[in-house]
N, C-alpha and C positions, 0 to 999 in steps of 0.2 A: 726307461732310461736308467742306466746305472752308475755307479758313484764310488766314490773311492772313501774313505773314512781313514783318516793317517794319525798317528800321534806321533809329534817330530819332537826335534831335539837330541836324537839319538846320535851317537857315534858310528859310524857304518863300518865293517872290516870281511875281508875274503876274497874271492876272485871270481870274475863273472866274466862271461864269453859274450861276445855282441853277435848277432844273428847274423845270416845272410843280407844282402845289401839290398832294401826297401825297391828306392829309385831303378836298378839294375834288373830287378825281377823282373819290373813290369816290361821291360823292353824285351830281355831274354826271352820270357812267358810266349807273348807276340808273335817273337821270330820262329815260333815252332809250327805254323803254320804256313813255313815257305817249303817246306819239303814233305812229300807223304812216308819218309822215313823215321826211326824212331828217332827223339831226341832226348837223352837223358840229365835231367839237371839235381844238381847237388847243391846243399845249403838255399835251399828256400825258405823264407820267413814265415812262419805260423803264423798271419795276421790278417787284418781284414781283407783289403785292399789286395791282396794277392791272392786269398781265396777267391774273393768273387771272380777275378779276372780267368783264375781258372774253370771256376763252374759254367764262366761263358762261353770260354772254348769247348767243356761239355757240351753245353746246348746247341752248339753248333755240328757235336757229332766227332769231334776230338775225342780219341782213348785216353783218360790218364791213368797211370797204376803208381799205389804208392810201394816203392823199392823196399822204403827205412823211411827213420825220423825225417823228417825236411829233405827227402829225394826221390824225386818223380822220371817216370817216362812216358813220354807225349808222342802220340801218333795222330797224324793228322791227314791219315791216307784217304779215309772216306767222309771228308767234311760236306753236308749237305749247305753250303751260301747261302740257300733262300731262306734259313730262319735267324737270321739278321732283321728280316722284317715281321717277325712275330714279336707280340704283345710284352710274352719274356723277356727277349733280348732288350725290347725298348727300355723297360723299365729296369734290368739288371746295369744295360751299358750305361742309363744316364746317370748311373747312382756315383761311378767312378771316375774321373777324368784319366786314371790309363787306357781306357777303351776306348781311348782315341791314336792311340799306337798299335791297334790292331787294321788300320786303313792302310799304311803299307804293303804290312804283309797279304791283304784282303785282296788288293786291285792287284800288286804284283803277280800274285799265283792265279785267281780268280775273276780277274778283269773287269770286278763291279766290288763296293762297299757302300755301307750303313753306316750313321752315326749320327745319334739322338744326341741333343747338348751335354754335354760331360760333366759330371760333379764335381766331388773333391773338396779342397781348403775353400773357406770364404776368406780370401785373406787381400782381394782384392782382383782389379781384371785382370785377365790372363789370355791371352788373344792364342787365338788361333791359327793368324795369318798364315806362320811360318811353314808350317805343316801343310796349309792347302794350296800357298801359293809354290812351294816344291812341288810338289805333286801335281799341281799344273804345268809345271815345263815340262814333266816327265811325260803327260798328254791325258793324264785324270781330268776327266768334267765335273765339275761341281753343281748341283743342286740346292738349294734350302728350302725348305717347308717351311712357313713362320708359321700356319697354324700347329704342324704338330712338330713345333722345332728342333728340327731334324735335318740332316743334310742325306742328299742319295747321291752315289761317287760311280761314274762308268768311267771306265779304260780298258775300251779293247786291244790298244797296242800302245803300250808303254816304249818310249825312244830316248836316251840318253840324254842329256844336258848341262848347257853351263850353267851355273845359278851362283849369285851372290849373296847369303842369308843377309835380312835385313838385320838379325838380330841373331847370338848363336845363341838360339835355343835348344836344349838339351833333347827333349823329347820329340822338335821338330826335326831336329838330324837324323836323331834315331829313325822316325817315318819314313824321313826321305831316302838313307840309308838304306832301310829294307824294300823301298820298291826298286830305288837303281839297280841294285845286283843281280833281279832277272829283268832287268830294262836293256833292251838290244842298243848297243854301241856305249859309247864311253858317256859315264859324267861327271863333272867335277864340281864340288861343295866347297865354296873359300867361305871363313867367317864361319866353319864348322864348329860348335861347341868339341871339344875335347876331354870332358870329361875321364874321371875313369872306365865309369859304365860304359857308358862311346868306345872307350878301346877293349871293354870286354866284349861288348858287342860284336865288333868290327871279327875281334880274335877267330871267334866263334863262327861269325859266318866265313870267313876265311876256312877253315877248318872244316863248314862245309860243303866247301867248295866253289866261294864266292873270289874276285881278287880285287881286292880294296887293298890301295893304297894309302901312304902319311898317313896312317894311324897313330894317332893322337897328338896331332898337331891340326892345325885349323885350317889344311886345303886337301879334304880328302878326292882321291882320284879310283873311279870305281867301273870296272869293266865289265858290262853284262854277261851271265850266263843262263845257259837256256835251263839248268837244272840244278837245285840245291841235295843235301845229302843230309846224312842224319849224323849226329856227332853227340858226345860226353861234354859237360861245362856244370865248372863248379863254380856260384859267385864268391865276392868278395865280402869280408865284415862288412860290415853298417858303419862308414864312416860319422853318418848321424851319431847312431847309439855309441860309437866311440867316445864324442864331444859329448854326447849326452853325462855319460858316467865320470869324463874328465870335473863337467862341470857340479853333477851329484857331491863324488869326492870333496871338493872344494867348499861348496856349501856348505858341508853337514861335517867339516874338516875331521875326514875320514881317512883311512891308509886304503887304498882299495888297488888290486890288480885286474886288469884287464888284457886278457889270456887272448893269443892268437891274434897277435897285432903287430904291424910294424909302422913304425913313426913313416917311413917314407912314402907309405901308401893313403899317409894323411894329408897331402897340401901343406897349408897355413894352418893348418886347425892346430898343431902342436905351439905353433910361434905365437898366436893369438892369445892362448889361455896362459902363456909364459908371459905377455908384455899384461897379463892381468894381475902377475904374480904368482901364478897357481906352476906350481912343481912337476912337471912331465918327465919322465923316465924312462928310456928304453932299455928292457931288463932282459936277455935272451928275445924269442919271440915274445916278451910280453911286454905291455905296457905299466909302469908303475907310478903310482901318486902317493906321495908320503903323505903322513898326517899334518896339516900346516892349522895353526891357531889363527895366525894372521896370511895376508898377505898384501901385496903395494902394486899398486896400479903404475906403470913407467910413465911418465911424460916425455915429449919431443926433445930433441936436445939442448933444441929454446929454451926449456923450460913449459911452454905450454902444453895445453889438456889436450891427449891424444884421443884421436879418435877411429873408430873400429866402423868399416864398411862392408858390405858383402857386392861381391862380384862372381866375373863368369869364371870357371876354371883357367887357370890354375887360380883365383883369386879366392877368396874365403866364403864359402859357401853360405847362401839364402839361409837357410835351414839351420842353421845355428846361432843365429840372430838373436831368436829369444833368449837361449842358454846363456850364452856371454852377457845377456843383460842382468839376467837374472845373477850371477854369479860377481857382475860386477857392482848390485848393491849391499853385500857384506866386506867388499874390499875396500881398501885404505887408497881413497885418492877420488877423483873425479872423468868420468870416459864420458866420449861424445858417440851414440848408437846412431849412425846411419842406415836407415835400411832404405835401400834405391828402389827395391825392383818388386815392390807391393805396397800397397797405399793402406793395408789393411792389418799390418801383422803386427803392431806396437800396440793396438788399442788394449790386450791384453793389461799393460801396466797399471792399468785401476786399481785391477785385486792387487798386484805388489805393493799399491799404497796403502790398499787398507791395512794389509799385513805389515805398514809401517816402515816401507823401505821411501828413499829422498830421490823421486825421480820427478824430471821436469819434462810433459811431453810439447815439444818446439810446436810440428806439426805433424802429421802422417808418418811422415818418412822417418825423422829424429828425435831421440830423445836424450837429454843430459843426464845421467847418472850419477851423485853423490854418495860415496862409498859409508857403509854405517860402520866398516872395521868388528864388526862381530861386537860392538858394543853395547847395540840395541837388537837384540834378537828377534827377528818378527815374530806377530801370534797367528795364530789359527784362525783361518777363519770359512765360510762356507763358501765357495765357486763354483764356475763353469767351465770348461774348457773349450775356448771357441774353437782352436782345431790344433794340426797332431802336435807339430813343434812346443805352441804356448802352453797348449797344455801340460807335456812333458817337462818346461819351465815351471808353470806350477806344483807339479806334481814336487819338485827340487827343492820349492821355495819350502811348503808344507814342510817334509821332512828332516826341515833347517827349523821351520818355527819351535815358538812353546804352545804346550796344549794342541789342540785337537784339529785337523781340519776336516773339511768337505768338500771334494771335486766330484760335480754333477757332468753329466753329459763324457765317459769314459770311453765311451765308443770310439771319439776321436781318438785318444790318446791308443786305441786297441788298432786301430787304421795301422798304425805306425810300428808300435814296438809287442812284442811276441812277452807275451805271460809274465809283462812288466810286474804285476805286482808278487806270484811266487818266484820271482828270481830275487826282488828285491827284502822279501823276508828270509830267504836265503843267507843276504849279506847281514841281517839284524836288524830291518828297518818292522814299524807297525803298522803294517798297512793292509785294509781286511777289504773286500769288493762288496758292496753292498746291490 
């Protein structure tokens, strides 16, 4: 297990580029095995999580070639199905929870799927209904093994459908998404997440050759075709890593730019860290955060303590939950952290105590934040990182303390973000990988 070793307190300055979009990979990744032509992708994240997803598509017999830095071509002309049920695959898919977005494109092209229970964040349940009960209209049968917990997926003939998402979940759209478009006759998805990824997706397979409707609004309309084509797709930054560096900046009250961004491809994530007090700029293509000493938490117009929730798109994303916490216990004021849609992701706030920051956890979901105003500067101290987000929170707080810390278990925080610690000595932070 490896570890981070930081000495904070430093002033951060320079300009840093945020990778390819995490979330977005994995679905793009997926979709290259709905056609046996090539498919070339641009801006892929050098990270865990998206390697492994690739190495599975190897094993399955997928060609990858790498072009350049982070740009691949995927051929997926002579993929053998049957070693989905080899030993390999069992144990690479379960490590991942995106290898459950490879069942789409699996039954669609190949009319049978695998999948071993999916890993990922421990950050609380995460159902999987969405996903199989889609794919159930579509005419997939589902299986489960509880001894070797595992599901087996047949569809010999995939038929169009109307479906109501009981919930718009992002990676269950995508699924569904990828089997309708070679599912014979029409279907339509209302309650569709809309994401951005959703609409780069959607793009994409349009491009090769699919014809999806409302994209990127929440009742997509999707016309089977009996053949997909191979096409170019570049992702988009890392709306994460964007929030990520906005809220870095802020902490360690730092001048930083972040190169090849536009605010409008941010949601609420620009308005959020503004009603924190933190300074957002949009400078040409770039993003800019001036050096701020302080900064003021907004209240209501009541006057009461506002509070910060995460929602489905276009609302403010899960995944930045922790950041905005973290960033709002050196700010001047008082914020209410709702997190709705994980029962798991605040318990983090421990180590922020130790490190001395005034948080009060309600219960799972909420937590009260007391701003220290850069008063009381948290210290160093030694941790874990239970997984990608908190960790990358931690990682922030560190950087902001005095003296020394220690983030154990970095794996997670590597899941996530691409050669996080030499890009961030880059900027003048000290942070060495143990």
């Amino acid at each position: 297990m490896g570890s981070f070793r930081i000495k904070g307190g430093k002033s951060l300055s320079g300009s840093i580029k945020p990778q390819g979009a995490k979330n977005e990979a994995l679905q793009i990744i997926c979709a290259v095995l709905l056609t046996n032509e090539d498919v070339v992708i641009s801006n892929v994240p050098d990270i865990r999580d998206v390697n492994k997803l690739i190495d599975l598509l190897k094993g399955l017999g997928v060609k990858v070639d790498k072009l350049a830095d982070n740009e691949f071509v995927f051929n997926a002309s002579n993929v053998d199905i049957s070693k989905v049920y080899t030993p390999e695959y069992y144990k690479n898919a379960s490590s991942i929870r995106g290898s459950v977005m490879l069942l789409g494109p699996m039954i669609a092209r190949f009319g049978k799927g695998f999948l071993p229970q999916p890993g990922g964040d421990k950050i609380g349940r995460r159902r999987l209904d969405t996903h199989f009960t889609g794919l159930q209209k579509l005419g997939a049968q589902f299986s489960y093994d509880e001894h070797e917990q595992c599901y087996h997926i047949n569809a010999d003939k995939l038929t169009g459908a109307e479906m109501l998402l009981e919930e718009a979940s992002v990676t269950g759209t995508a699924n569904i998404l990828m089997a309708a478009v070679l599912a014979k006759g029409k279907t339509t998805i209302f309650n569709a997440a809309c994401e951005p990824y959703l609409v780069q997706l959607s793009k994409m397979l349009n491009r090769m050759g699919a014809k999806i409707e409302g994209i990127g609004s929440n009742l997509l309309k999707i016309e089977g075709v009996e053949k997909l084509h191979g096409t170019n797709h570049t992702m988009l930054a890392d709306m994460i890593e964007v929030g990520s560096f906005i809220g870095l900046a802020a902490m360690t009250r730092s001048e930083l730019t972040i190169s090849d961004v536009k605010l409008d491809d941010l949601g609420l994530i620009p308005t959020v860290f503004r009603r924190l007090g933190v300074k957002v700029v949009q400078k040409g293509n770039d993003i800019f955060i001036p050096k701020q000493e302080n900064y003021s938490i907004e209240n209501y117009i009541d006057g009461s303590i506002m509070s910060i929730a995460d929602a489905p798109w276009p609302g403010f994303t899960p995944d930045l939950i922790s950041i905005v916490l973290v960033v709002a216990t050196q700010a001047n004021g008082s914020v209410l952290i709702h997190q709705k849609m994980f029962e798991s992701r605040l318990f983090f706030v421990d180590k922020l105590i130790d490190m001395g920051a005034r948080i009060i956890l309600c219960d799972p979901h909420r937590a009260t934040v007391i701003g220290l105003n850069h008063e009381f500067p948290f210290k160093g101290i030694k941790m874990t990182s239970p997984d990608i987000r908190a960790g990358v929170a931690l990682l922030i707080a560190a950087l902001s303390a005095t003296g020394t810390s220690i983030i154990d278990n970095i794996e997670q925080i590597d899941r996530g973000y691409q050669n996080i610690d030499q890009r961030l000595r880059q900027l003048g932070a000290e942070i060495e990988r143990v």
